[in-house]
Residue frames as a rotation matrix with the C-alpha (Angstrom) as fourth column:
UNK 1
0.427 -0.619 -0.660 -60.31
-0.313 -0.785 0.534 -2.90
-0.849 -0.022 -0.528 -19.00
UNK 2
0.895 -0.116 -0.430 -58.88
-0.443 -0.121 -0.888 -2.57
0.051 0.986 -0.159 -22.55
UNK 3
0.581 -0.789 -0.201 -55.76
0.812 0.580 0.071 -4.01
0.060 -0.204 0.977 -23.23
UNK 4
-0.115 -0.303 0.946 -54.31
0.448 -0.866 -0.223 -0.81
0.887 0.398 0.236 -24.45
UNK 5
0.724 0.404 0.559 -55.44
-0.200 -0.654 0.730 0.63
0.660 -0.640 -0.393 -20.92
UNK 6
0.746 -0.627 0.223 -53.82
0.109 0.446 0.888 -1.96
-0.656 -0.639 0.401 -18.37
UNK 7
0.204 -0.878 0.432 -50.38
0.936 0.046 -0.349 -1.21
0.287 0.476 0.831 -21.30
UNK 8
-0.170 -0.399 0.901 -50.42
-0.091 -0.904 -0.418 2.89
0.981 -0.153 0.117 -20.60
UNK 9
0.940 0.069 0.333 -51.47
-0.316 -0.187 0.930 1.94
0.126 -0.980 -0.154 -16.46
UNK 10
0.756 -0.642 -0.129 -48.15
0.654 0.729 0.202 -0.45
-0.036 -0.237 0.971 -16.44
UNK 11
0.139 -0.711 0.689 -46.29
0.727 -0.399 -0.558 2.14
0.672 0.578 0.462 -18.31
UNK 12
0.234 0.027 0.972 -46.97
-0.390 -0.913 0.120 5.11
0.891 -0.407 -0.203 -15.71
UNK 13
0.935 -0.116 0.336 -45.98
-0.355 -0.344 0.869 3.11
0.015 -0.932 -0.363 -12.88
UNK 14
0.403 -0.912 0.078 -42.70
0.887 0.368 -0.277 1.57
0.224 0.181 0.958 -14.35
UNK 15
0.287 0.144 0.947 -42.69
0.641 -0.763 -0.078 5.58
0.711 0.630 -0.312 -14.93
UNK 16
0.669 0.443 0.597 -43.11
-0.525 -0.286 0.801 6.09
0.525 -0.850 0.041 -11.11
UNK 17
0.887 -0.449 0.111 -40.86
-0.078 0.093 0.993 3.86
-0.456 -0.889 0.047 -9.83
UNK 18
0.413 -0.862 0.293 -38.18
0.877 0.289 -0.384 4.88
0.246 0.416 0.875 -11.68
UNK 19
0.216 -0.241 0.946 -38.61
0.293 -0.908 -0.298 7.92
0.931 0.342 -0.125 -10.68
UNK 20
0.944 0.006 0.329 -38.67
-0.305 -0.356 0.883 7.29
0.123 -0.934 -0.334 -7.07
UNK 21
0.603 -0.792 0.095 -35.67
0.798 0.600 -0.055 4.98
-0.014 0.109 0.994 -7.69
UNK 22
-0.017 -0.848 0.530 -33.68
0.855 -0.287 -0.432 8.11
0.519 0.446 0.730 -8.84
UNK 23
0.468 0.160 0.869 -34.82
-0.352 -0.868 0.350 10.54
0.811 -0.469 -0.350 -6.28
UNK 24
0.962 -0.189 -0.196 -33.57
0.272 0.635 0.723 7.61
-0.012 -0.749 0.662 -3.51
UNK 25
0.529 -0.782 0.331 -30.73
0.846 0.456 -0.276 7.75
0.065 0.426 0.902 -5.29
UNK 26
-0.047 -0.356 0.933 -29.80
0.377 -0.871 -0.314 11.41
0.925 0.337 0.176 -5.44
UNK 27
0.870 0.311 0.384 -31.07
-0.304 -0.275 0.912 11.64
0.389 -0.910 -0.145 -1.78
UNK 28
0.790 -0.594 -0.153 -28.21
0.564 0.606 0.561 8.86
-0.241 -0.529 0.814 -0.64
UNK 29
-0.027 -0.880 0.474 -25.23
0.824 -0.288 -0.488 10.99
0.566 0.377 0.733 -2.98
UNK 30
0.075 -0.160 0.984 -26.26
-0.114 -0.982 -0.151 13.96
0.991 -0.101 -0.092 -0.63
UNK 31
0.910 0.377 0.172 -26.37
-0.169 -0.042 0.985 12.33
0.378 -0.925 0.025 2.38
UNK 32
-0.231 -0.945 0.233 -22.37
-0.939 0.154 -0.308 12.70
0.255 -0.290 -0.922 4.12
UNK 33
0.029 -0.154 -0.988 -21.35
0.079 0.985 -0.151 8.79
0.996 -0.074 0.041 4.48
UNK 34
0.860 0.438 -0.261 -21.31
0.132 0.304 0.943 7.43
0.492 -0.846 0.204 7.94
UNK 35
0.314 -0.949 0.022 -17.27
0.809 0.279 0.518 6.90
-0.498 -0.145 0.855 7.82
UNK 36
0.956 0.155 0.251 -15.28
0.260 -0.842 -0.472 9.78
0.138 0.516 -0.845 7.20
UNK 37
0.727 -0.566 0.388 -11.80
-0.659 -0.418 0.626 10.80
-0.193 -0.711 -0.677 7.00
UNK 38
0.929 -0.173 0.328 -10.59
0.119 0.977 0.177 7.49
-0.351 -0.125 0.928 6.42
UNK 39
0.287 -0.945 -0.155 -6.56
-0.958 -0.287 -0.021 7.47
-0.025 0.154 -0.988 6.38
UNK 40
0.746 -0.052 0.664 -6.12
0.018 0.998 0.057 3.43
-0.666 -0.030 0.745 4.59
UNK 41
0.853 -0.468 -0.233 -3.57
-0.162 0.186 -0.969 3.76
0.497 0.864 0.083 1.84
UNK 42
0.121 -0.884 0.452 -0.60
-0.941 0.043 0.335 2.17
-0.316 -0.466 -0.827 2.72
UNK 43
0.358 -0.471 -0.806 1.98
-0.459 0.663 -0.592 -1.04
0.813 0.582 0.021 1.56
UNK 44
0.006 -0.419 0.908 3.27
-1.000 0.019 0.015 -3.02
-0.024 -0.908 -0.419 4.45
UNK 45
-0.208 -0.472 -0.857 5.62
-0.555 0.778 -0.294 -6.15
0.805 0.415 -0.424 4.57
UNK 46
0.793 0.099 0.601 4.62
-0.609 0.113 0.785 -8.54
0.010 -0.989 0.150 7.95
UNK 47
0.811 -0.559 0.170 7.46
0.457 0.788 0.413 -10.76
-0.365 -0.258 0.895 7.61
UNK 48
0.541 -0.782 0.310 10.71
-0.060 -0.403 -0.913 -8.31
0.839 0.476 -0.265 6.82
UNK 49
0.647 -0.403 -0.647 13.29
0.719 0.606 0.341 -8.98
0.255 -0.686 0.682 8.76
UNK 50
0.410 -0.356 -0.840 16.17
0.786 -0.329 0.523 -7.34
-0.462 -0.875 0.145 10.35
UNK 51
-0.387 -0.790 0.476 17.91
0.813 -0.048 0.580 -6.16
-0.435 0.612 0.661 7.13
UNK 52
0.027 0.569 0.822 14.97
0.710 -0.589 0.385 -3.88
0.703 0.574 -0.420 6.53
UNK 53
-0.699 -0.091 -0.709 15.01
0.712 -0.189 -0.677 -1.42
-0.072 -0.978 0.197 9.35
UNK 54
-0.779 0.313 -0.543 12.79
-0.480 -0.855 0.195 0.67
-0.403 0.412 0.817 7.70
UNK 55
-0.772 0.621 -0.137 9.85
0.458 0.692 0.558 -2.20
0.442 0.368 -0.818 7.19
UNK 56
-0.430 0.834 0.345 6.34
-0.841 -0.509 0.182 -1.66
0.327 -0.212 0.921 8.04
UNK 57
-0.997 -0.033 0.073 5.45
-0.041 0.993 -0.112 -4.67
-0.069 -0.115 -0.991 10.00
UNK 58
-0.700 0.666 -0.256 1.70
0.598 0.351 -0.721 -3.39
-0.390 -0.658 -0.644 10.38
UNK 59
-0.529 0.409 0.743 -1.00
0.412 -0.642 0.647 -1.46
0.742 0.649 0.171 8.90
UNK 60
-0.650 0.567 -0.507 -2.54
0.649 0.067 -0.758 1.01
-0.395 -0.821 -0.411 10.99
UNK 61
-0.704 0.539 0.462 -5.92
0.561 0.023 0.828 1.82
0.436 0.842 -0.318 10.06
UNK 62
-0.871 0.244 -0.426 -7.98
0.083 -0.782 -0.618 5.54
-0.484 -0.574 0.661 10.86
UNK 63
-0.233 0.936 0.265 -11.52
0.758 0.004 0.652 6.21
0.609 0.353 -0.710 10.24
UNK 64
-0.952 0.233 0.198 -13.78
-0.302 -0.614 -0.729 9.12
-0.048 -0.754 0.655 11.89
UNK 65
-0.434 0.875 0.215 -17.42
0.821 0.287 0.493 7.91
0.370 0.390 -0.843 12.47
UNK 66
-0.728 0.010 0.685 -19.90
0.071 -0.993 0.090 10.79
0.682 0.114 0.723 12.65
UNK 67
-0.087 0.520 0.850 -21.41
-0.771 -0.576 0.273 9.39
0.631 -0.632 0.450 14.99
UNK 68
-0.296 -0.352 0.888 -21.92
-0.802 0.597 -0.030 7.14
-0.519 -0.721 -0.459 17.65
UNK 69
0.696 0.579 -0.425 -22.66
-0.657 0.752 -0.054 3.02
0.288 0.317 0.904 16.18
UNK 70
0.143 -0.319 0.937 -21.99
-0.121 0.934 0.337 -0.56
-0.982 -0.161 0.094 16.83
UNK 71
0.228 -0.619 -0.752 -19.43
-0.971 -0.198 -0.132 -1.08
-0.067 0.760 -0.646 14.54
UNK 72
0.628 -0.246 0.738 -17.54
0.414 0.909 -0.049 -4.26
-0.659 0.336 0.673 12.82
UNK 73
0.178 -0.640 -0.747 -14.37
-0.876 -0.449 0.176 -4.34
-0.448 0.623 -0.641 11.18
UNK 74
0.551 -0.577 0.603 -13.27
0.494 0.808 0.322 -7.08
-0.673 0.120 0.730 8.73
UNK 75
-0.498 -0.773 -0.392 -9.84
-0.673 0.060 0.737 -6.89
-0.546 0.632 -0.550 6.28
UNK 76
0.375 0.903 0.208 -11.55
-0.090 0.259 -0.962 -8.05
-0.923 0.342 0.178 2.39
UNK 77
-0.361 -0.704 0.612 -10.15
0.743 0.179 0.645 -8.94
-0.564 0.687 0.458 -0.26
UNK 78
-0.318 0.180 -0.931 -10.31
-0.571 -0.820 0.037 -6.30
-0.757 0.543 0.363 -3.44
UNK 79
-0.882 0.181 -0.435 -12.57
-0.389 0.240 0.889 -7.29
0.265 0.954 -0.141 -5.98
UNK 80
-0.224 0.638 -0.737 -14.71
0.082 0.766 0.638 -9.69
0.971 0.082 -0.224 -4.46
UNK 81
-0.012 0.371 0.928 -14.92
-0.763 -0.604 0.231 -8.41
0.647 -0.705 0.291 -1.20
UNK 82
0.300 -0.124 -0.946 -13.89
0.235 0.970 -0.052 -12.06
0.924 -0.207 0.320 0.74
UNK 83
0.614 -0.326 0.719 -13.41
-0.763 -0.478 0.435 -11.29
0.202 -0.815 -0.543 4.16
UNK 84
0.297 -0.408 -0.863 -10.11
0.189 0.911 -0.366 -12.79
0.936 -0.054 0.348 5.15
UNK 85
-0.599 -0.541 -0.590 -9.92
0.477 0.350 -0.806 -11.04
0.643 -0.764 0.048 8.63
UNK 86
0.630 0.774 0.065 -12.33
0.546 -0.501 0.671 -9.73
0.552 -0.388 -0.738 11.55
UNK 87
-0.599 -0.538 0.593 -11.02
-0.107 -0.681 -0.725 -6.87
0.794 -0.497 0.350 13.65
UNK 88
-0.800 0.556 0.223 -14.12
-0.544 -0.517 -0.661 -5.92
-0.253 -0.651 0.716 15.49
UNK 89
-0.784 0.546 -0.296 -17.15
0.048 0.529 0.847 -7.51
0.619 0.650 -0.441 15.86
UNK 90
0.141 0.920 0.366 -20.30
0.232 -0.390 0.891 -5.47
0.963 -0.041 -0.268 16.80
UNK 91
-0.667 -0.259 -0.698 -18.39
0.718 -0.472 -0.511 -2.91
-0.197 -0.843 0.501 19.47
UNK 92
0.599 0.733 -0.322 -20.09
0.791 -0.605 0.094 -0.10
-0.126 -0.311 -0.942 20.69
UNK 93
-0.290 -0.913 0.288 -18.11
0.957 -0.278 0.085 3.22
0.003 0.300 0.954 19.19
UNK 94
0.410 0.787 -0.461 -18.58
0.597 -0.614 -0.517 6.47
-0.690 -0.063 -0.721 20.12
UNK 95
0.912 -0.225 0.343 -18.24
0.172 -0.549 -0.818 9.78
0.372 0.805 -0.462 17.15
UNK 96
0.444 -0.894 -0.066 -14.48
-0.761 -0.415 0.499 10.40
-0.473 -0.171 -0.864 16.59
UNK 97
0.166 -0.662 -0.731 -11.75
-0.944 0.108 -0.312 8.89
0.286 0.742 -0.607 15.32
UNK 98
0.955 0.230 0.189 -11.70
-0.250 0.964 0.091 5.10
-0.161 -0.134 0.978 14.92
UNK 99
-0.043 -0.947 -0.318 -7.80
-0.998 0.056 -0.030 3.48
0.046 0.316 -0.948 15.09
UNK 100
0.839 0.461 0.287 -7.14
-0.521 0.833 0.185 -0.37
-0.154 -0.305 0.940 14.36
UNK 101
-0.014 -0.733 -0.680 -3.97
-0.971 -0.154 0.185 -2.13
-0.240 0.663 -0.709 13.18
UNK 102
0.923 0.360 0.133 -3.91
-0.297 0.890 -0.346 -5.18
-0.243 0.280 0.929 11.17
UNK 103
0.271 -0.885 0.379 -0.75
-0.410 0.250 0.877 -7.65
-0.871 -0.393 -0.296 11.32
UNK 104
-0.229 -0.098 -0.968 -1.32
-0.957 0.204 0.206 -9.02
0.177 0.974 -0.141 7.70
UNK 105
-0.999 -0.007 0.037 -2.65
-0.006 0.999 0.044 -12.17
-0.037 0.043 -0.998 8.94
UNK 106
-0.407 0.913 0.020 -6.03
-0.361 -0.182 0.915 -14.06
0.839 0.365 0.404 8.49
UNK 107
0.591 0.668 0.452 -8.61
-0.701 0.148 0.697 -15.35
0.399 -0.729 0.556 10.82
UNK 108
0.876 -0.074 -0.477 -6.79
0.142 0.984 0.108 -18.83
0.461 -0.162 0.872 10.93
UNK 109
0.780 -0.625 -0.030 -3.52
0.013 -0.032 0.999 -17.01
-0.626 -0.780 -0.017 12.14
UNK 110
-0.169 -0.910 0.379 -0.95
0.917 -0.004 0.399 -17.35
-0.361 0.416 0.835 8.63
UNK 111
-0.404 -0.215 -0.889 -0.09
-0.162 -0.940 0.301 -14.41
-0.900 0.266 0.345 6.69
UNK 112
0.246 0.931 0.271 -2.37
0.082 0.258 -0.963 -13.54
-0.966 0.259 -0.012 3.95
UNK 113
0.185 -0.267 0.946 -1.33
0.892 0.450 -0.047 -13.89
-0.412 0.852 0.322 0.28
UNK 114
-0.767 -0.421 -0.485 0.64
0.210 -0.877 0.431 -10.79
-0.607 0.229 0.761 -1.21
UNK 115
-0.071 0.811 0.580 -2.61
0.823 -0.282 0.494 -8.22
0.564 0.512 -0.647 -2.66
UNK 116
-0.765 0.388 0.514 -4.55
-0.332 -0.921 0.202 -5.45
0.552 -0.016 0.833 -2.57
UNK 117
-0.205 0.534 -0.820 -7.09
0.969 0.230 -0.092 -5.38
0.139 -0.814 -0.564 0.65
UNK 118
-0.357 0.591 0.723 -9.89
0.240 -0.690 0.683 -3.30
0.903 0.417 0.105 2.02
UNK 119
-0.970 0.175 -0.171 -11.06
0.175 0.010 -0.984 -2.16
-0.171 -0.984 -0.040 5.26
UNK 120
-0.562 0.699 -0.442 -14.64
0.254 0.654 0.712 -3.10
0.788 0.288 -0.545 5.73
UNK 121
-0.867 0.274 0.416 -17.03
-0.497 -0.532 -0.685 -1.03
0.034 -0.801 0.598 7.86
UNK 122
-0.178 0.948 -0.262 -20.17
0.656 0.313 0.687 -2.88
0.733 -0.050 -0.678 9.01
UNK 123
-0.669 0.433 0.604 -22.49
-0.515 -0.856 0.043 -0.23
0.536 -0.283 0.795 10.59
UNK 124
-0.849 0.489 -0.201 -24.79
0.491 0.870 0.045 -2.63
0.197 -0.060 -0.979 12.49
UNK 125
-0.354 0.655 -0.667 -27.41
0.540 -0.439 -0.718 -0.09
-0.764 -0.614 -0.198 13.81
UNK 126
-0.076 0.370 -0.926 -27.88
-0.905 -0.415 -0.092 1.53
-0.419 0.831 0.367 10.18
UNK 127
0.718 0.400 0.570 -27.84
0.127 0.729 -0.672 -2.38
-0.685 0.555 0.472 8.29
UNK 128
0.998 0.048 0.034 -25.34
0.048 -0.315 -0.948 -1.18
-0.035 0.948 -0.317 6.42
UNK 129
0.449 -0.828 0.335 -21.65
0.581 0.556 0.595 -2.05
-0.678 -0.073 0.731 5.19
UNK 130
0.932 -0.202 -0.300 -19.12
-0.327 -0.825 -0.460 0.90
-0.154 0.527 -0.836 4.00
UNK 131
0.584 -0.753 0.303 -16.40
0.806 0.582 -0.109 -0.98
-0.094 0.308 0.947 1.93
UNK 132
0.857 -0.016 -0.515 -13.67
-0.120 -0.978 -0.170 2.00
-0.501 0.208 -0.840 1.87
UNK 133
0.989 -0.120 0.091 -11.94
0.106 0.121 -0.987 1.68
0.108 0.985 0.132 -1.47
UNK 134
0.514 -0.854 0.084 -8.14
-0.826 -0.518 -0.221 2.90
0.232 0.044 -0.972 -0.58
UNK 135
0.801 0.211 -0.561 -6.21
-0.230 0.973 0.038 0.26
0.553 0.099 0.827 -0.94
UNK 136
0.799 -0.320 0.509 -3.98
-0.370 0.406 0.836 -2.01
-0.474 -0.856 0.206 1.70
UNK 137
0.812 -0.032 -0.583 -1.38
-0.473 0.550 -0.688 -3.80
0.343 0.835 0.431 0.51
UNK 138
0.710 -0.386 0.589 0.27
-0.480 0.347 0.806 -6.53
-0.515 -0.855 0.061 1.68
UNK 139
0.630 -0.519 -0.578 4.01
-0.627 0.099 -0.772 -6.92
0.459 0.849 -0.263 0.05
UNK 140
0.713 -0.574 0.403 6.12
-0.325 0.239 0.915 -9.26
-0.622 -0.783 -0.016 1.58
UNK 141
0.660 -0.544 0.517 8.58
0.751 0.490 -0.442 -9.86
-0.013 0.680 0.733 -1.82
UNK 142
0.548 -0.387 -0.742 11.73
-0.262 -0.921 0.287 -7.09
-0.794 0.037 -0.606 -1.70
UNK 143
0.957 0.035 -0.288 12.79
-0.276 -0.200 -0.940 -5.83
-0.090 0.979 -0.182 -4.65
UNK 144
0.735 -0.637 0.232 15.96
0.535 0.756 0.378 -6.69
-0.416 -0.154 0.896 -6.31
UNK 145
0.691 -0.318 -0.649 18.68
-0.662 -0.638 -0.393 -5.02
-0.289 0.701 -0.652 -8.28
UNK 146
0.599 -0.602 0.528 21.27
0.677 0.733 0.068 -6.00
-0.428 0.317 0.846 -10.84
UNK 147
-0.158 -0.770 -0.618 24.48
-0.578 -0.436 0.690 -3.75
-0.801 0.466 -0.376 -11.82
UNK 148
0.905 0.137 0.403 24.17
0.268 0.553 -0.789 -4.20
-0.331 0.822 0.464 -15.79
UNK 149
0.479 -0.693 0.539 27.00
0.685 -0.088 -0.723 -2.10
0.548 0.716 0.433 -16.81
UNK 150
0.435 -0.498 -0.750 30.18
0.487 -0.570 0.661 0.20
-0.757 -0.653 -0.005 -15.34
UNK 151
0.665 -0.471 0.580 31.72
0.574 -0.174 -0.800 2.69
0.477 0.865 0.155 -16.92
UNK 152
0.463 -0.648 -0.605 34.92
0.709 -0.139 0.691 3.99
-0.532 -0.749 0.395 -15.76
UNK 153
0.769 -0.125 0.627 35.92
0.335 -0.757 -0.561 7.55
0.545 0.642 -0.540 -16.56
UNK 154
-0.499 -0.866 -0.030 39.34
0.508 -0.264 -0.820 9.51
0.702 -0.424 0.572 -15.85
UNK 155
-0.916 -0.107 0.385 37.07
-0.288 -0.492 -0.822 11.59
0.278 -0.864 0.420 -13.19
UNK 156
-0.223 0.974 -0.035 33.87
-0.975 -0.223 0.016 9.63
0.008 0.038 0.999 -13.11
UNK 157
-0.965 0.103 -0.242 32.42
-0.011 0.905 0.426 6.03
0.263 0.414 -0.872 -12.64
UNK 158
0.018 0.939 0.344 28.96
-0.937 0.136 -0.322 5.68
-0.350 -0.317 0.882 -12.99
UNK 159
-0.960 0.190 0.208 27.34
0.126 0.950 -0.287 2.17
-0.252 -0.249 -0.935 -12.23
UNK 160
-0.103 0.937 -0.334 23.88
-0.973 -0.026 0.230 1.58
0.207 0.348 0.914 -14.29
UNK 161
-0.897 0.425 0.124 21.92
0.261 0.734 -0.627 -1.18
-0.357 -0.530 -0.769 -12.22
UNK 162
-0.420 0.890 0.178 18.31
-0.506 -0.392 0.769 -2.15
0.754 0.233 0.614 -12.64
UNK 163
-0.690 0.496 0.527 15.73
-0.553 0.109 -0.826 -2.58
-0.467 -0.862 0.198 -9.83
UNK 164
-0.986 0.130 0.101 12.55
0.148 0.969 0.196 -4.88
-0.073 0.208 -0.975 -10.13
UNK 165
0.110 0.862 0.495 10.29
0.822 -0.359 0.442 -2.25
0.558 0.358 -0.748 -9.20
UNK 166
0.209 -0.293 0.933 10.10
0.074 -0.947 -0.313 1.02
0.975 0.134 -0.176 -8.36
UNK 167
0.689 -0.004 -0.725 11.78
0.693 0.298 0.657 1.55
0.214 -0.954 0.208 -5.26
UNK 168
0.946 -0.268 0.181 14.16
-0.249 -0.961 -0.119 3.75
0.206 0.067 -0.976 -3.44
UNK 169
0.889 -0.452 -0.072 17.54
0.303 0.698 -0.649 3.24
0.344 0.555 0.758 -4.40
UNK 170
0.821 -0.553 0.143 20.91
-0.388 -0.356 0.850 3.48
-0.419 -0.753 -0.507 -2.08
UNK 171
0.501 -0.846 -0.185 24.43
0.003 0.215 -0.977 3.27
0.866 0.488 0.110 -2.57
UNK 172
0.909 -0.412 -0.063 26.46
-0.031 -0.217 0.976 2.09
-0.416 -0.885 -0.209 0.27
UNK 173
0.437 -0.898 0.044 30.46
-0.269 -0.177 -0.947 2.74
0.858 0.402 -0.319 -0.83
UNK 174
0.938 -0.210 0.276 32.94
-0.193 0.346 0.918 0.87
-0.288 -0.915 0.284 1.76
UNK 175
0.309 -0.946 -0.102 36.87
-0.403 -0.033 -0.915 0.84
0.862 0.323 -0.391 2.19
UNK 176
-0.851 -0.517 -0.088 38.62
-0.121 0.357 -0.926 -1.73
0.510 -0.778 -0.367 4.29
UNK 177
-0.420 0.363 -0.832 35.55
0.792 0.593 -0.141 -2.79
0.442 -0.719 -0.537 5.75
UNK 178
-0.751 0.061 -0.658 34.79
0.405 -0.744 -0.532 0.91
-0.522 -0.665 0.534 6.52
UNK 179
0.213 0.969 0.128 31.58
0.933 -0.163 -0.322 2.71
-0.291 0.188 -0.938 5.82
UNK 180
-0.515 -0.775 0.367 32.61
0.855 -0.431 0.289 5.56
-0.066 0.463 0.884 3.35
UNK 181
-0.849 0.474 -0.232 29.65
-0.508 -0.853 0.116 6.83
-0.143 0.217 0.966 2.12
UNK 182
-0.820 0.570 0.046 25.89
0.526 0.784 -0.329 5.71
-0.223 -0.246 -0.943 2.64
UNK 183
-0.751 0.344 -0.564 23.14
-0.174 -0.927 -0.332 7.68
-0.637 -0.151 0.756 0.46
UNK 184
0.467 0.881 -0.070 19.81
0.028 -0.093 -0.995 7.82
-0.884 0.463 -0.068 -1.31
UNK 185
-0.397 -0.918 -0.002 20.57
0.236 -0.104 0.966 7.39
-0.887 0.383 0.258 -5.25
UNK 186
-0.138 0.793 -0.594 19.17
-0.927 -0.314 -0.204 7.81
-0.348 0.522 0.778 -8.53
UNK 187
0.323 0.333 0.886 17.29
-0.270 0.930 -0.250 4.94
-0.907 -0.158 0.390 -10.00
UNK 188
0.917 0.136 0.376 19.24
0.238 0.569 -0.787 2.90
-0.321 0.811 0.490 -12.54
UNK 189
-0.032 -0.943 0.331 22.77
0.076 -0.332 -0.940 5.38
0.997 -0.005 0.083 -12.48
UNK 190
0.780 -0.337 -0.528 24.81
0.138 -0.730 0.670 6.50
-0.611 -0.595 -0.523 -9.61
UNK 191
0.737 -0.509 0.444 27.65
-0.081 -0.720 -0.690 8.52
0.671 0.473 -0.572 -10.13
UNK 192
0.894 -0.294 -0.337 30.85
0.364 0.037 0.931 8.19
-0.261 -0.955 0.140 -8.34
UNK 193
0.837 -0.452 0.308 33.37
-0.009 -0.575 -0.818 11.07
0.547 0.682 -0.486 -8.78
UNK 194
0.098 -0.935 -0.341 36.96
0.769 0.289 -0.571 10.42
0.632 -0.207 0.747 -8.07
UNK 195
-0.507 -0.461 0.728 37.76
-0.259 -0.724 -0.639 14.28
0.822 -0.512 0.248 -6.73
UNK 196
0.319 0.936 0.147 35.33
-0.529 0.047 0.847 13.01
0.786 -0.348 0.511 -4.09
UNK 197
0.992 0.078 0.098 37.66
-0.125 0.706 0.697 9.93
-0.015 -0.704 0.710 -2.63
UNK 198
0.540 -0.823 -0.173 40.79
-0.818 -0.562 0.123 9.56
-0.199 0.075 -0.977 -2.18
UNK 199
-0.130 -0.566 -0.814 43.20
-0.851 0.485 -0.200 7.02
0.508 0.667 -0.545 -3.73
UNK 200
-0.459 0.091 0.884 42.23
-0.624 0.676 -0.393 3.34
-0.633 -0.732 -0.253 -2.90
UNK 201
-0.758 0.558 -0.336 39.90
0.188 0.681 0.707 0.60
0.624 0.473 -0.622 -3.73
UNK 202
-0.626 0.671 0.398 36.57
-0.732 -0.327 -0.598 0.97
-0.271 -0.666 0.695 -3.11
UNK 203
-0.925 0.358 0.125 33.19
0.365 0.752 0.549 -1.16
0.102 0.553 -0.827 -3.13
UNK 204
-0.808 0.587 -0.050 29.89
-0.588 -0.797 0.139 0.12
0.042 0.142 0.989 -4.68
UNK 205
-0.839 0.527 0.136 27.09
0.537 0.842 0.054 -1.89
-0.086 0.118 -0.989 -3.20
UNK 206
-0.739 0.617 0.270 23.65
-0.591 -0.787 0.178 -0.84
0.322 -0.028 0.946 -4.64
UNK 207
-0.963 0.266 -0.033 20.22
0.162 0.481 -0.862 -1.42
-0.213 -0.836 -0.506 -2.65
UNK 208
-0.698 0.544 0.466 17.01
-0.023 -0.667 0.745 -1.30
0.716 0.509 0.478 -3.11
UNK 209
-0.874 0.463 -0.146 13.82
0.263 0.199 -0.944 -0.53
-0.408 -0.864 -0.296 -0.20
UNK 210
-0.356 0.692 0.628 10.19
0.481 -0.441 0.758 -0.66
0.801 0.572 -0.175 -1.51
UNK 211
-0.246 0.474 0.845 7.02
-0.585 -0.768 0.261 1.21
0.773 -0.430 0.466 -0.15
UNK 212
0.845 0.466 -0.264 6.48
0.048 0.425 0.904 -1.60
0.533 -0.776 0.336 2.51
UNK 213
0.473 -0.665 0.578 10.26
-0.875 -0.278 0.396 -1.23
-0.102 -0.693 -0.713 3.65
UNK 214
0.640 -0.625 0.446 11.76
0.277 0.730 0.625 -4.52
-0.716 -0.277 0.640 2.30
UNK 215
0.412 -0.897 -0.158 15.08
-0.817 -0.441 0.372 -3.91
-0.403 -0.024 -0.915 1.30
UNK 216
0.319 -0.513 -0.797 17.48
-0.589 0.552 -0.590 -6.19
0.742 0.658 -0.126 -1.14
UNK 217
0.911 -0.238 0.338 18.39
-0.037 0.768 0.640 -9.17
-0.412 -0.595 0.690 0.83
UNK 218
0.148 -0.832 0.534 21.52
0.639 0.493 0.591 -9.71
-0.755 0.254 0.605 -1.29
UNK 219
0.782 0.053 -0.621 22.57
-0.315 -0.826 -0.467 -6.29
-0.538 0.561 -0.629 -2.83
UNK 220
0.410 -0.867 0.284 25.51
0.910 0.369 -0.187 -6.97
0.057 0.335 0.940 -5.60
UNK 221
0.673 -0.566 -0.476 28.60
0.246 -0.436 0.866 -5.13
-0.698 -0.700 -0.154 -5.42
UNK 222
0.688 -0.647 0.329 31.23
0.270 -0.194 -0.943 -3.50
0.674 0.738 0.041 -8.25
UNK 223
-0.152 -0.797 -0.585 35.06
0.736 -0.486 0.471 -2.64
-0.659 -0.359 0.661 -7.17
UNK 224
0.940 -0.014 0.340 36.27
0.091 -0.953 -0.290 0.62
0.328 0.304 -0.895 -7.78
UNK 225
-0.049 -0.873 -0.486 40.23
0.901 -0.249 0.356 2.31
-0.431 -0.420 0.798 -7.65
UNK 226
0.986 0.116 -0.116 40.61
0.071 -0.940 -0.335 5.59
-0.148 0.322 -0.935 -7.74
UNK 227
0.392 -0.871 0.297 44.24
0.663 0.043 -0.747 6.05
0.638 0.490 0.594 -8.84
């Protein structure tokens, strides 16, 4: 055989199995995944404490398989895919909705290092491991705030604070130890209009609660007199 022959045979089956390569390939993008449904996005703090009442101590994690399989679950790190916890390991599951909840800890038992985490399907009866991409996250730092500036108007004091990260921002307002007024604010101003209160002294303490539910530990505080 010619050289020039065994060069145009080589060529036609590189030719060939690229092409089966990309039919495989177009076969798998039509074929509906195994895992379906999957309801993983979510921020959650395991170690907030009382002050948060509104923490997430747990992730709880939904999946539908389409059919029955002997399943595995592990919790993976994002990026590199490190498993750092096993849920499940090769149960028998029938089609329907899968529910787990993970405490934020790893295998050894501490809480796992503030990140982004995956939920990890091993399929054992197909070979085959569906890594589903929505990310976990496991925050256990609450956010802070600092009052930068007051300004005090004849019917108006607004209080411009800044948070650490986005978060939802409260104003608790107290007189004598009494709970005045306790609401949702905007981020970075509130607004506090005299015709509203009535002569006194007030204090304006502002708060902040991220998406996992921790909550300023030590909110600062501004007086206020309404005349």
């Amino acid at each position: 055989m010619t050289q020039s022959r065994a060069a145009s045979l080589l060529l036609v089956a590189l030719i060939a199995l690229a092409t089966a390569a990309f039919l495989r390939t177009q076969q798998l993008k039509l074929t509906k995944s195994p895992v379906a449904r999957p309801q993983i996005k979510q921020s959650f703090s395991p170690t907030c404490g009382d002050n948060a009442p509104n923490c997430r101590h747990r992730a709880v994690l939904v999946f539908r398989l389409r059919q029955p399989e002997r399943i595995s679950l592990n919790i993976v790190e994002a990026g590199d895919g490190t498993s750092v916890r096993r849920l499940i390991h090769d149960e028998r599951r029938p089609a329907g909705t899968v529910r787990v909840v993970w405490d934020g800890r790893g295998d050894a038992g501490g809480v796992v290092p503030d990140g982004r985490y995956e939920l990890a399907v091993r399929l054992e009866s197909l070979d085959r491991t569906v890594t589903i991409p929505d990310p976990i996250r496991v925050d256990t730092q609450p956010p802070s705030v600092q009052i930068t500036r007051v300004q005090r108007g004849a019917r108006v004091i607004r209080v411009h604070f800044l948070e650490s990260e986005p978060s939802r921002t409260y104003r608790l307002i107290t007189a004598g130890g009494r709970t005045v007024d306790e609401s949702r604010t905007r981020p970075t101003l509130t607004r506090f209009t005299k015709a509203a209160f009535p002569p006194g002294r007030y204090t304006v303490t502002i708060y902040a609660e991220d998406r996992a539910g921790n909550r300023t530990p030590s909110p600062p505080s501004v007086r206020i007199t309404v005349p």
